[in-house]
Residue frames as a rotation matrix with the C-alpha (Angstrom) as fourth column:
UNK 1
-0.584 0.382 -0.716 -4.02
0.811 0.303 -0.500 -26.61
0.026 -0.873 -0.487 -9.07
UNK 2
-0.360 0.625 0.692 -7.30
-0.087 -0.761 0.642 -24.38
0.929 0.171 0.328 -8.81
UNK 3
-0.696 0.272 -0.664 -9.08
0.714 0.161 -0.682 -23.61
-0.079 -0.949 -0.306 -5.75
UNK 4
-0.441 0.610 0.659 -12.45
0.111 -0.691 0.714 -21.73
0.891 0.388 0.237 -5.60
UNK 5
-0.861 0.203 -0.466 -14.16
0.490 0.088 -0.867 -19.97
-0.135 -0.975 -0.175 -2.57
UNK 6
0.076 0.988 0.133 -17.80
0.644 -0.150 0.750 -18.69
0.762 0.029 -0.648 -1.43
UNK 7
-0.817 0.003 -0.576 -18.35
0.564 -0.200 -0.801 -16.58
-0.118 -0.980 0.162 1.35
UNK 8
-0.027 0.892 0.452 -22.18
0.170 -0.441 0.881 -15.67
0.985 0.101 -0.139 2.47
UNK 9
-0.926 -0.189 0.326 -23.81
-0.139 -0.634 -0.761 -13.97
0.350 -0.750 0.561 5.34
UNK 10
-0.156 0.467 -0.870 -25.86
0.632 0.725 0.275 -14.11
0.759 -0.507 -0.408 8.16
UNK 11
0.331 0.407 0.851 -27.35
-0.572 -0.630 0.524 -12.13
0.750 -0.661 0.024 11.10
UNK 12
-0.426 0.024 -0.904 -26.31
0.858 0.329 -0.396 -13.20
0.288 -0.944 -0.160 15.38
UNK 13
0.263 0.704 0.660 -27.67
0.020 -0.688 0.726 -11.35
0.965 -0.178 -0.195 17.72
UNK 14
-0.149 -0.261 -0.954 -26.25
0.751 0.597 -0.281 -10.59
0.643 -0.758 0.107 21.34
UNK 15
0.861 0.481 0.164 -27.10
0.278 -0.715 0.641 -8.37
0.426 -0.507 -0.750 24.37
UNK 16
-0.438 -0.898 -0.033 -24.55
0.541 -0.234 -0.808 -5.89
0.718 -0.372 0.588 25.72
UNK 17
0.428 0.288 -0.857 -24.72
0.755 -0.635 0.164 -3.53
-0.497 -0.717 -0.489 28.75
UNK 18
0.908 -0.204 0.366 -24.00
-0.125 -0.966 -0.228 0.64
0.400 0.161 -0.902 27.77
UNK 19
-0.248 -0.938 -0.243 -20.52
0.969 -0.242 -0.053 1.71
-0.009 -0.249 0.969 28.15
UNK 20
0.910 0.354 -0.216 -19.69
0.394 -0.901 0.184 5.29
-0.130 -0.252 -0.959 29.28
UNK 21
-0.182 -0.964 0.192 -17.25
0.875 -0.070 0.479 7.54
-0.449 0.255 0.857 27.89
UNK 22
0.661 0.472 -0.584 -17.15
-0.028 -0.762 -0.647 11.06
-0.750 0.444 -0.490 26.39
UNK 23
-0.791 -0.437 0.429 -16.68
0.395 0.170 0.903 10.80
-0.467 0.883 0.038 22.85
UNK 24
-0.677 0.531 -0.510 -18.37
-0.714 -0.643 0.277 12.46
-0.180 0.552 0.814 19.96
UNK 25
0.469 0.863 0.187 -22.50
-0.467 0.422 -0.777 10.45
-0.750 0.277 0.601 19.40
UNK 26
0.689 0.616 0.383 -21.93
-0.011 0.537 -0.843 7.94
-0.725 0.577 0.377 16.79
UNK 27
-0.139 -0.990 -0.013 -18.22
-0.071 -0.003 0.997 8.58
-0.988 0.140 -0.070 15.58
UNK 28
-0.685 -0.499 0.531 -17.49
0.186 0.585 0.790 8.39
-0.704 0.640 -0.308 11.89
UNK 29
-0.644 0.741 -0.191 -19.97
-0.427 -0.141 0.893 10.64
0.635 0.657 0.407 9.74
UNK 30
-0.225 0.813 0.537 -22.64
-0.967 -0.116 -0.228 9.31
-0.123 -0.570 0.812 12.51
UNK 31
-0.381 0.148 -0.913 -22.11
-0.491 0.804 0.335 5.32
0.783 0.576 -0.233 11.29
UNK 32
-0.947 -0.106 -0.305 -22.32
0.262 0.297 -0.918 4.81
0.188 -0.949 -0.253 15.26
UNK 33
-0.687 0.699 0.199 -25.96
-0.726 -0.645 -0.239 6.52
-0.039 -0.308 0.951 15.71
UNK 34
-0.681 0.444 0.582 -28.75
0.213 0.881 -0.423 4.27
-0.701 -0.164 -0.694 17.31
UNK 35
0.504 0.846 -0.171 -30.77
-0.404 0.056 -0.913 2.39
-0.763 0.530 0.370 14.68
UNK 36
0.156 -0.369 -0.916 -28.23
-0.983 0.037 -0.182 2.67
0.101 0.929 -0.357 12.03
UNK 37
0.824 -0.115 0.555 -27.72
0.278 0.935 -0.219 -1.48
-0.494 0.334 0.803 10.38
UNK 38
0.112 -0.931 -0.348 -23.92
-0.856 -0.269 0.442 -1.55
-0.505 0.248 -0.826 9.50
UNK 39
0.922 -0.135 0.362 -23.43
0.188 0.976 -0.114 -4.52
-0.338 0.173 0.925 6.63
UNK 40
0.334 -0.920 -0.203 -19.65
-0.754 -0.390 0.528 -5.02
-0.565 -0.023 -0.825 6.69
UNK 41
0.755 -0.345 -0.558 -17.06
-0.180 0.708 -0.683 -7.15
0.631 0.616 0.472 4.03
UNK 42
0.807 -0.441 0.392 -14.58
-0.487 -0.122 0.865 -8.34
-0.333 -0.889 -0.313 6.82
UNK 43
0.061 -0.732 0.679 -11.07
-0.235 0.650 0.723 -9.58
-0.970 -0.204 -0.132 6.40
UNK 44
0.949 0.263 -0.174 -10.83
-0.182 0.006 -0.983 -8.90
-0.257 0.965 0.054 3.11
UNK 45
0.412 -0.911 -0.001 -7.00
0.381 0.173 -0.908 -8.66
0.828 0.374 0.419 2.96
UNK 46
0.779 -0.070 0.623 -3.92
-0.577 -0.467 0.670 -8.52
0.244 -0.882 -0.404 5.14
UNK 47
-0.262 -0.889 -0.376 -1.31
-0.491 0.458 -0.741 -10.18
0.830 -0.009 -0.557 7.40
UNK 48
0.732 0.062 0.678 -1.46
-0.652 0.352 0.672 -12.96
-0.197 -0.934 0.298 10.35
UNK 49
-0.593 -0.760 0.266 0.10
-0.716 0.346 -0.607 -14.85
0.369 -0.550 -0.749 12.10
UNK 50
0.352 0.926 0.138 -1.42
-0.843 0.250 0.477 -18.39
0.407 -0.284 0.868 13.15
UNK 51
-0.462 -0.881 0.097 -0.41
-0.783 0.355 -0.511 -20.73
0.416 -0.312 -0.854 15.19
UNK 52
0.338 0.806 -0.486 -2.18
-0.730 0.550 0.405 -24.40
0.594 0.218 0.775 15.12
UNK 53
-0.724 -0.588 0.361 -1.47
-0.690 0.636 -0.346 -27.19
-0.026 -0.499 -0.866 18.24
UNK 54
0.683 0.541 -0.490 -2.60
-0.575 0.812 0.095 -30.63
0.450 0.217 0.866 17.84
UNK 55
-0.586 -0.198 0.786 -2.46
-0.643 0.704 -0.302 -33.40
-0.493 -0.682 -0.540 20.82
UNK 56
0.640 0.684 0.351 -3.11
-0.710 0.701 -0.072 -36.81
-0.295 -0.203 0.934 20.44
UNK 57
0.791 -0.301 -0.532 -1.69
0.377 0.926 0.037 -40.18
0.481 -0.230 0.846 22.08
UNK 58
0.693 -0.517 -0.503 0.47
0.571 -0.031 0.820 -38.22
-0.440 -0.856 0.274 24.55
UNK 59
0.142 -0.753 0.642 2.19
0.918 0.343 0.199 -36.18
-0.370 0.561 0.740 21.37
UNK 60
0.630 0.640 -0.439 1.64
0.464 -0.764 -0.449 -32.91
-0.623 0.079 -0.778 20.89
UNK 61
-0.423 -0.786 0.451 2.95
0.849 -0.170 0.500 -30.81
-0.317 0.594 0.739 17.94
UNK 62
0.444 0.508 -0.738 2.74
0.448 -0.839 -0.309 -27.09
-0.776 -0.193 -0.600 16.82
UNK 63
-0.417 -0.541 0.730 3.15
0.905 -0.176 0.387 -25.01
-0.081 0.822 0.563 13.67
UNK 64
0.124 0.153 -0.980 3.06
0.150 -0.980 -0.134 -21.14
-0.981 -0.131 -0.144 13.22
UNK 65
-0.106 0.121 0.987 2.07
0.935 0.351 0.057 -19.55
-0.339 0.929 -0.150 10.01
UNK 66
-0.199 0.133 -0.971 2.28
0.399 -0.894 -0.204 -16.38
-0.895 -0.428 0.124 8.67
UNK 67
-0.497 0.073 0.865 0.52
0.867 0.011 0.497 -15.50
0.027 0.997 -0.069 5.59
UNK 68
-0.821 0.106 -0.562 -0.08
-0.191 -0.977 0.096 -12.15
-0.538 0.186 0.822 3.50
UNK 69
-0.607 0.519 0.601 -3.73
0.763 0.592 0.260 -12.30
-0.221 0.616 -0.756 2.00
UNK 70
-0.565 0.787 -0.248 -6.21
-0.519 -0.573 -0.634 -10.90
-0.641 -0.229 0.732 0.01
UNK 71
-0.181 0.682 -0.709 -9.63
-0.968 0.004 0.251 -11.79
0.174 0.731 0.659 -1.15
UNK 72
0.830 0.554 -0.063 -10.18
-0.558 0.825 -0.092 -15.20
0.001 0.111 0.994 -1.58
UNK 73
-0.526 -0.849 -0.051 -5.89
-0.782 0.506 -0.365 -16.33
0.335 -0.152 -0.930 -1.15
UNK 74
0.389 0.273 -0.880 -6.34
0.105 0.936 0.337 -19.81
0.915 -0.224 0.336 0.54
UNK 75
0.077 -0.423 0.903 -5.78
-0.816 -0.547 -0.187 -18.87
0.573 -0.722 -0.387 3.73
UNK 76
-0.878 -0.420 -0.229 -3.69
-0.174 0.727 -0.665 -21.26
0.446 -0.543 -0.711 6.64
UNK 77
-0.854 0.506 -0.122 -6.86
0.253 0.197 -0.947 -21.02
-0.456 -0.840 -0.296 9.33
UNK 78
0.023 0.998 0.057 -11.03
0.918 -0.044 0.394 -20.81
0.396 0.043 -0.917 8.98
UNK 79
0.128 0.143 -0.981 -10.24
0.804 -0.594 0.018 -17.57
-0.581 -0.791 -0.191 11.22
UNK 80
-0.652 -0.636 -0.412 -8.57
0.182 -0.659 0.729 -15.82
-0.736 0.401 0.546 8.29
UNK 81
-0.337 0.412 0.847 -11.62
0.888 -0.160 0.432 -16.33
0.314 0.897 -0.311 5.45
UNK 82
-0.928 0.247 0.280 -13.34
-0.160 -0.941 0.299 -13.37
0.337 0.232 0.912 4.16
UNK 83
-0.613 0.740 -0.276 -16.70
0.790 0.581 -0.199 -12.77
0.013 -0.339 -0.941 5.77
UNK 84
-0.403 0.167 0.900 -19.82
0.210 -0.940 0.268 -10.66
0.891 0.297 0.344 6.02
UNK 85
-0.480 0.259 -0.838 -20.83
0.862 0.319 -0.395 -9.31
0.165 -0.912 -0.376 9.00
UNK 86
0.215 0.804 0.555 -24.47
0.239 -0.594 0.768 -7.05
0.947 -0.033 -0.319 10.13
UNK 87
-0.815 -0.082 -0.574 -24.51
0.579 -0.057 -0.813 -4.82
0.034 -0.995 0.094 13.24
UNK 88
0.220 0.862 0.457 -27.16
0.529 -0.499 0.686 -2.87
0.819 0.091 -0.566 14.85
UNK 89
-0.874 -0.480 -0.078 -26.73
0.278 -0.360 -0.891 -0.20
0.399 -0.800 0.448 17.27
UNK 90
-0.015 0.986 -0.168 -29.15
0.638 0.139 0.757 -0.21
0.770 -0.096 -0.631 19.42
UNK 91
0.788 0.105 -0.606 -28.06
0.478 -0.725 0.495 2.88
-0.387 -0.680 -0.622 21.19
UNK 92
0.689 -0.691 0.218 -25.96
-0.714 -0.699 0.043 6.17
0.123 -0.185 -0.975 20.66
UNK 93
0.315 -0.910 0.271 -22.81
-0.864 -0.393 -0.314 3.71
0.392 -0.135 -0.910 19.85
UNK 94
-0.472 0.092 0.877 -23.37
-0.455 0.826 -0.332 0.22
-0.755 -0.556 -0.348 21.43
UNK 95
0.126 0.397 -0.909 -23.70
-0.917 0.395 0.045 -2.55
0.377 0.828 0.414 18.59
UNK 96
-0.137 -0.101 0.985 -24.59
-0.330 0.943 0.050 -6.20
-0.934 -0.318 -0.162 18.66
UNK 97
0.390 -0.059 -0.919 -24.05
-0.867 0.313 -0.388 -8.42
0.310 0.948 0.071 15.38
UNK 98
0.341 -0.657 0.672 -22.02
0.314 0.754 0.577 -10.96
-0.886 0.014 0.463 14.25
UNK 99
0.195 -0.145 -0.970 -20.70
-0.980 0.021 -0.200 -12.27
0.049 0.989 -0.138 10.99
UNK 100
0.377 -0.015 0.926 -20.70
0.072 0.997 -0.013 -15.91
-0.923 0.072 0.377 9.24
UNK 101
-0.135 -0.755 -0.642 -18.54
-0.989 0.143 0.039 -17.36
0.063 0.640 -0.766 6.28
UNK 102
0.804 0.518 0.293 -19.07
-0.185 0.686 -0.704 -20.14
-0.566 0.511 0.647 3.95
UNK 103
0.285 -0.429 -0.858 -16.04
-0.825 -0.565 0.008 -22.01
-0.488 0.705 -0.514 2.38
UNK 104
0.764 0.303 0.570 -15.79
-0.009 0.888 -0.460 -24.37
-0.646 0.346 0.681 -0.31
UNK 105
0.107 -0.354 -0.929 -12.84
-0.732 -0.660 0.167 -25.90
-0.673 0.662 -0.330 -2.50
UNK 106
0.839 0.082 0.538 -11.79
-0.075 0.997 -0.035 -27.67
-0.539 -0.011 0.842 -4.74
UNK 107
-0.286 -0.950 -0.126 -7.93
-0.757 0.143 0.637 -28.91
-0.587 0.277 -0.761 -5.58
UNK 108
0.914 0.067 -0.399 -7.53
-0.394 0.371 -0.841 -30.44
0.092 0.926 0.366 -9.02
UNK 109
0.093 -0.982 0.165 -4.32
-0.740 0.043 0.672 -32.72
-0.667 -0.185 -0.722 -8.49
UNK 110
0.247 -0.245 -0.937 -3.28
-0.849 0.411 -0.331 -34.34
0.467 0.878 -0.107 -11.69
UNK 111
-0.316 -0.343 -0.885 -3.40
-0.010 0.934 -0.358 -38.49
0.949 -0.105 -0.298 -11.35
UNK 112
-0.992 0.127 -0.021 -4.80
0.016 -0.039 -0.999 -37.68
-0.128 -0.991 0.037 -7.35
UNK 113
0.087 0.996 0.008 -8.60
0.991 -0.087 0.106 -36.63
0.106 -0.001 -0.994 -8.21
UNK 114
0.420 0.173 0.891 -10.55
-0.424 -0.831 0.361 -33.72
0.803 -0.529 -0.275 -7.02
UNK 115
-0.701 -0.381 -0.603 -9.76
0.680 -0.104 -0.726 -32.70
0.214 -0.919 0.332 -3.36
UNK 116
0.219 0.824 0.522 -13.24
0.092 -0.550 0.830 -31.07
0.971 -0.134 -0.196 -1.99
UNK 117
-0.462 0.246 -0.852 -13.42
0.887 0.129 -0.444 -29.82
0.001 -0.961 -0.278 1.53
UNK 118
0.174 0.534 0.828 -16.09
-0.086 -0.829 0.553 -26.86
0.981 -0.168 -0.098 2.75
UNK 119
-0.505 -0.179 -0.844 -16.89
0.802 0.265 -0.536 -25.18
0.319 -0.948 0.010 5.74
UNK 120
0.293 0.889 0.350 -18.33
0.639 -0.455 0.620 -23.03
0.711 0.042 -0.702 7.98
UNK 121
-0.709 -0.653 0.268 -17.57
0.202 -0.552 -0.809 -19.54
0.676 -0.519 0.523 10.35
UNK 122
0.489 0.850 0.195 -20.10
0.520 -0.463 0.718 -18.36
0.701 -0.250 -0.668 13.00
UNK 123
-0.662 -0.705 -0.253 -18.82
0.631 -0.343 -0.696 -15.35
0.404 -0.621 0.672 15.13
UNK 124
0.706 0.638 0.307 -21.88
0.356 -0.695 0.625 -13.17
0.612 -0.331 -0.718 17.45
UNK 125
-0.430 -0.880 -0.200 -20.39
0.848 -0.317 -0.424 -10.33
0.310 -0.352 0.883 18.98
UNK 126
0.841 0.533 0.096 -21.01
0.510 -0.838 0.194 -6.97
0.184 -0.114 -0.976 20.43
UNK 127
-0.267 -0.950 0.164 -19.13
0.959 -0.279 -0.055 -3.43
0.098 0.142 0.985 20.37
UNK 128
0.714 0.666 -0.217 -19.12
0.640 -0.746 -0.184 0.11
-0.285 -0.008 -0.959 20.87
UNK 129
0.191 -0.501 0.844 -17.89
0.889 -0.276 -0.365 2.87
0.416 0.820 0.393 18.56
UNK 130
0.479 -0.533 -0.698 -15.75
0.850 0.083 0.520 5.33
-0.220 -0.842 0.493 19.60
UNK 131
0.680 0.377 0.629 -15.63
0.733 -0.363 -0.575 8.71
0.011 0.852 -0.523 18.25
UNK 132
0.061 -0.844 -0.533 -12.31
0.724 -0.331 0.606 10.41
-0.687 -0.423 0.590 17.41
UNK 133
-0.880 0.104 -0.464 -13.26
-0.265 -0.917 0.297 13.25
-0.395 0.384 0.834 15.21
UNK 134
0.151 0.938 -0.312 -16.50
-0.608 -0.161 -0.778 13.52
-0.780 0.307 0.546 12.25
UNK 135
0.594 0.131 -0.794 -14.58
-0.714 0.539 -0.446 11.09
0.370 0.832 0.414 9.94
UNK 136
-0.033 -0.406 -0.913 -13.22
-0.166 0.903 -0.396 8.90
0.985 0.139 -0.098 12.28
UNK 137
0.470 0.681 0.562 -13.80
-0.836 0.139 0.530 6.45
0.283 -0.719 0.635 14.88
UNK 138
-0.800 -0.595 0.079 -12.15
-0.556 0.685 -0.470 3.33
0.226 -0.420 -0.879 17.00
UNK 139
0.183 0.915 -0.361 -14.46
-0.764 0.363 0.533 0.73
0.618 0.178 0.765 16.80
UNK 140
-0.838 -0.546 -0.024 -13.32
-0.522 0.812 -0.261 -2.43
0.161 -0.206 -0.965 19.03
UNK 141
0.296 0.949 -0.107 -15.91
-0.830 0.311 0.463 -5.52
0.473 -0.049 0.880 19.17
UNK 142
-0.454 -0.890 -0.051 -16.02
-0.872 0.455 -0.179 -8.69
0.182 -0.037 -0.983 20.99
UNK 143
0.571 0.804 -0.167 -17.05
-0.821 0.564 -0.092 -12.16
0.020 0.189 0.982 20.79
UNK 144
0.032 -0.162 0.986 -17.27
-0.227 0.960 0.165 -16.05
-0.973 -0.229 -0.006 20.29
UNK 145
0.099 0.467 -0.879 -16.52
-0.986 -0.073 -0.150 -17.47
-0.135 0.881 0.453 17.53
UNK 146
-0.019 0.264 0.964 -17.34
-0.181 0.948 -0.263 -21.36
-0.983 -0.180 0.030 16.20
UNK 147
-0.206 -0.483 -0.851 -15.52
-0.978 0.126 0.165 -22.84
0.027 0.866 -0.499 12.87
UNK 148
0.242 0.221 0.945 -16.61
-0.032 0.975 -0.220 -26.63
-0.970 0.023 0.243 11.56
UNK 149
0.001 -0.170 -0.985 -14.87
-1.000 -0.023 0.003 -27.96
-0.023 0.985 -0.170 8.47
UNK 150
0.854 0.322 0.409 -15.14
-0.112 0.881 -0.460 -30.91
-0.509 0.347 0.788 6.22
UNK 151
0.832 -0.517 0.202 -12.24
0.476 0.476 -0.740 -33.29
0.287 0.711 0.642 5.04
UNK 152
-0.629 0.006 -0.777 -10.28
0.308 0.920 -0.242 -33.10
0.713 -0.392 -0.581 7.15
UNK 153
0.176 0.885 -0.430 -13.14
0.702 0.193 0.685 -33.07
0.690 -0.423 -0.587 9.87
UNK 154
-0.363 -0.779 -0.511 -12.20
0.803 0.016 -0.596 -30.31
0.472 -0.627 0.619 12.62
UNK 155
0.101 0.434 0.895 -13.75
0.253 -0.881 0.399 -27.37
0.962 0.186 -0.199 14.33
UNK 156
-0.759 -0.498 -0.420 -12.91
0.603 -0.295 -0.741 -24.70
0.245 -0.816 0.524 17.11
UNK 157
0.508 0.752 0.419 -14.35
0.558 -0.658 0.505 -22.50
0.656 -0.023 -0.754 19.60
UNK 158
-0.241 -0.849 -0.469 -12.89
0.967 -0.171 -0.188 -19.25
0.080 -0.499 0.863 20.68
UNK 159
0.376 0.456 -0.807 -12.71
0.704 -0.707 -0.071 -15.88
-0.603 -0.541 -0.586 21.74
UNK 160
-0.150 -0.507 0.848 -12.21
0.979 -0.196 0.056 -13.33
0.138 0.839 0.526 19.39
UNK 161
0.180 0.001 -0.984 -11.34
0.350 -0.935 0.063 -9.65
-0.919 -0.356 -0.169 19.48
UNK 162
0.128 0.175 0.976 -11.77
0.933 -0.356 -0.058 -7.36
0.337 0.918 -0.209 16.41
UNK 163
0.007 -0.023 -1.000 -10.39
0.475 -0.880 0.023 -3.66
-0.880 -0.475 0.004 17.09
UNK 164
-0.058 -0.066 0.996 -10.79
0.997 -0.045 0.055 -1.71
0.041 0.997 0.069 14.18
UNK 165
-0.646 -0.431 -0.631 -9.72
0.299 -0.902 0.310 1.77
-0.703 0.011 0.712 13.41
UNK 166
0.123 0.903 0.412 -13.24
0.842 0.125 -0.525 3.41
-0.525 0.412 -0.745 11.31
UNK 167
-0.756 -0.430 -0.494 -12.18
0.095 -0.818 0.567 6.11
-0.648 0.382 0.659 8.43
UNK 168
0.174 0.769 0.615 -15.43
0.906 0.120 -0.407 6.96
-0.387 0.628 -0.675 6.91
UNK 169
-0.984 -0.030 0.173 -14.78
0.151 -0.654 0.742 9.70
0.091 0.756 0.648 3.15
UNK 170
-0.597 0.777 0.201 -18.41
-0.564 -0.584 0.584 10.29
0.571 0.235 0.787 3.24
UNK 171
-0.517 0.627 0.583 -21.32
-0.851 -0.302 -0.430 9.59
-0.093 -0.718 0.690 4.91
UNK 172
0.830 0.543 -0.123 -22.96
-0.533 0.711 -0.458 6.01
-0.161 0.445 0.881 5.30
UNK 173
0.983 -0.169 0.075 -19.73
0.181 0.959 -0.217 4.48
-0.035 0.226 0.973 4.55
UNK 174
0.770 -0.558 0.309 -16.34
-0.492 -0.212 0.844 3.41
-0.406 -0.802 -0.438 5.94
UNK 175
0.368 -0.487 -0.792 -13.05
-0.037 0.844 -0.535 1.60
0.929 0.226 0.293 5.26
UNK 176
0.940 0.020 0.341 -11.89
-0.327 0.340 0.882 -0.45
-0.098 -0.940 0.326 8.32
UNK 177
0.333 -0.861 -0.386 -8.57
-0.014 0.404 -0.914 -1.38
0.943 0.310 0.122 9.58
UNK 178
0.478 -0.131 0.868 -7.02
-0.831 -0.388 0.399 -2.90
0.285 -0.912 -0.295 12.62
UNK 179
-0.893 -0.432 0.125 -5.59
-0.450 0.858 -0.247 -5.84
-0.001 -0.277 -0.961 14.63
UNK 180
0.619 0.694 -0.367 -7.78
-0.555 0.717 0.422 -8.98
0.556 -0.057 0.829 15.09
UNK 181
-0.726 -0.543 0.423 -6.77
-0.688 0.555 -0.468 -11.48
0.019 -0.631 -0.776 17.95
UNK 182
0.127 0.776 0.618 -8.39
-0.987 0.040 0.153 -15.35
0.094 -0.629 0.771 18.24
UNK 183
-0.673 -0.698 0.247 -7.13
-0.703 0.498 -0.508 -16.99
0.232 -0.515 -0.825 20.64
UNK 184
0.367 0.100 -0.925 -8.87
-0.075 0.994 0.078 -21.27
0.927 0.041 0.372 20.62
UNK 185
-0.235 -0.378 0.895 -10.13
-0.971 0.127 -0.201 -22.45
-0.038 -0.917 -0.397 23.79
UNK 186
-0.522 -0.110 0.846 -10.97
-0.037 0.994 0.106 -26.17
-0.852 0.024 -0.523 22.70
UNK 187
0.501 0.215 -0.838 -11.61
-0.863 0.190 -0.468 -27.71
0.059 0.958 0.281 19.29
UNK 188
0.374 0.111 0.921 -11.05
-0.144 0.988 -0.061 -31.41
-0.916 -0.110 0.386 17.84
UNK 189
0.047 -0.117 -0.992 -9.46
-0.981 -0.194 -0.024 -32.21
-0.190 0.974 -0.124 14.49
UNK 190
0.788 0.338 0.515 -9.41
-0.276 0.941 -0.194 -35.84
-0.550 0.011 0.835 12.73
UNK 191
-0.274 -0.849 -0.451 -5.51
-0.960 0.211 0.187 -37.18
-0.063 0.484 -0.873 11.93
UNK 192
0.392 0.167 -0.905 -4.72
-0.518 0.853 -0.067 -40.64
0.760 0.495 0.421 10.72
UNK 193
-0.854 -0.520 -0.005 -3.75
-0.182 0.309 -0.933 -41.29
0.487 -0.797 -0.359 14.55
UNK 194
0.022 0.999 -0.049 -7.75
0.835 0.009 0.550 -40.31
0.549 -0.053 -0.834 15.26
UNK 195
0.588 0.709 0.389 -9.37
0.573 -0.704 0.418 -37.71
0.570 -0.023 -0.821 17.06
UNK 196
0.096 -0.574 -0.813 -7.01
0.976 0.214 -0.035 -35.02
0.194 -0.790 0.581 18.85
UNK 197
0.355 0.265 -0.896 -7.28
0.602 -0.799 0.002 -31.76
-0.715 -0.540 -0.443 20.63
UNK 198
-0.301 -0.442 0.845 -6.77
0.913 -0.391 0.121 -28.88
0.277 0.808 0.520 18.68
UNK 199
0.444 0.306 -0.842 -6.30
0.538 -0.843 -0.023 -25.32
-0.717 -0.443 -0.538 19.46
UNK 200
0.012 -0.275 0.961 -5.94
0.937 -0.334 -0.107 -22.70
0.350 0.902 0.254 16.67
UNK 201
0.077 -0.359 -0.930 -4.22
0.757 -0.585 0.289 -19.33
-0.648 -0.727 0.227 17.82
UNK 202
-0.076 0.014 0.997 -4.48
0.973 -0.218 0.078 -16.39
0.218 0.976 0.003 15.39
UNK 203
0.157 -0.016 -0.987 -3.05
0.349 -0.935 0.070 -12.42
-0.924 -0.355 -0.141 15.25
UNK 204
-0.417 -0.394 0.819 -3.12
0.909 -0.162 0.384 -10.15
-0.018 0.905 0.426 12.52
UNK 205
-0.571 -0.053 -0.820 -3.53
-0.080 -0.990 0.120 -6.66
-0.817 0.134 0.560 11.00
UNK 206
-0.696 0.133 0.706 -6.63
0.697 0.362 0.619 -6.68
-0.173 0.923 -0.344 8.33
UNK 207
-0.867 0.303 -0.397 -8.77
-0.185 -0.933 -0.308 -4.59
-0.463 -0.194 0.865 6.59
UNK 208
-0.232 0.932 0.277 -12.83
0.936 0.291 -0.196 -4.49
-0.264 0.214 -0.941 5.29
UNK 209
-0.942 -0.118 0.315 -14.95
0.291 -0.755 0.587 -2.39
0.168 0.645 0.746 4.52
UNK 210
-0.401 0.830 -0.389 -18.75
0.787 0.094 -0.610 -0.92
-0.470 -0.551 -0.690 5.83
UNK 211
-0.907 0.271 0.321 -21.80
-0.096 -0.877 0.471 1.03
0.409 0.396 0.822 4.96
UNK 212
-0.816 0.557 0.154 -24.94
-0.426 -0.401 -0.811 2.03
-0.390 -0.727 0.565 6.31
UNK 213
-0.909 0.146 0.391 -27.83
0.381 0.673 0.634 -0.17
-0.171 0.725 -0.667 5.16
């Protein structure tokens, strides 16, 4: 059994209001300073925790997963692929971005065929960086995010929190690490019963990388 994956990138774009707070300008070697373009490798590797409920015909069943990945693992949820994601800070601290993911596989099952399914991630968001010394910084961000796969057919929309702990060795560039929380407020999936609610719950502890562009 083989399985191959893609993940490309995209730009969102969302408006935030200033936050106030005394913390050091631009946290993290100055990655936070207005202007700077932050392109980031998210969710590269880690642990969650995911927990998938599916209704339909009055039935409702739930399963919790908890898988260690990195890279390109096959991961349980669309929440868990690797992605890239662009911010801008369009003030002293205060970013707006996103990040999108692209995945495609295919399962080779002897005497079964191929087994193709793809998808898409789309997550716009906005955040402000938090400076806790000159090489580090507390970054938390938040947003929507909107998953659509193919085969079987299904796709959520939810709220998603990204807190991320910013250790930047030199200047211009960072290695990220924190919780992630997203928590599915309505989504649809296609069983051999037909069409039935679906909510996809997801916590974990992952890390990425970032650098000034």
């Amino acid at each position: 059994m083989k399985a191959s994956f893609t993940v490309v990138s995209a730009v969102a774009v969302l408006c935030v209001a200033p936050l106030a707070g005394a913390q050091e300008e631009g946290g993290a070697k100055g990655l936070g300073k207005k202007g700077n373009l932050i392109l980031g490798a998210e969710r590269l590797m880690g642990y969650t925790s995911n927990t998938q409920n599916i209704e339909v015909g009055g039935n409702e069943a739930e399963t919790t997963y908890g898988t260690l990945g990195v890279l390109w693992n096959q991961p349980r949820s669309p929440f868990n692929l690797p992605r890239i994601g662009i911010d801008y800070f369009v003030i002293d601290n205060v970013s707006v971005g996103g990040n999108i993911g692209y995945v495609s596989t295919s399962i080779d099952a002897p005497g079964n065929g191929d087994d193709d399914s793809s998808g898409f991630l789309f997550s716009p968001r906005a955040g402000y960086m938090l400076g806790l010394g000159e090489s580090l910084g507390f970054w938390p961000r938040l947003g929507l995010t909107y998953y659509q796969l193919q085969d079987p057919d299904a796709s959520q929309f939810a709220l998603s929190a990204d807190l991320q702990i910013v250790v930047a060795p030199s200047p211009g560039f960072a290695i990220t690490a924190g919780p992630v929380v997203d928590f599915g407020l309505t989504g649809s999936i296609d069983t051999p019963a037909g069409d039935a609610d679906y909510t996809d719950r997801n916590f974990g502890f992952v890390f990425g990388i970032a650098g000034v562009l």
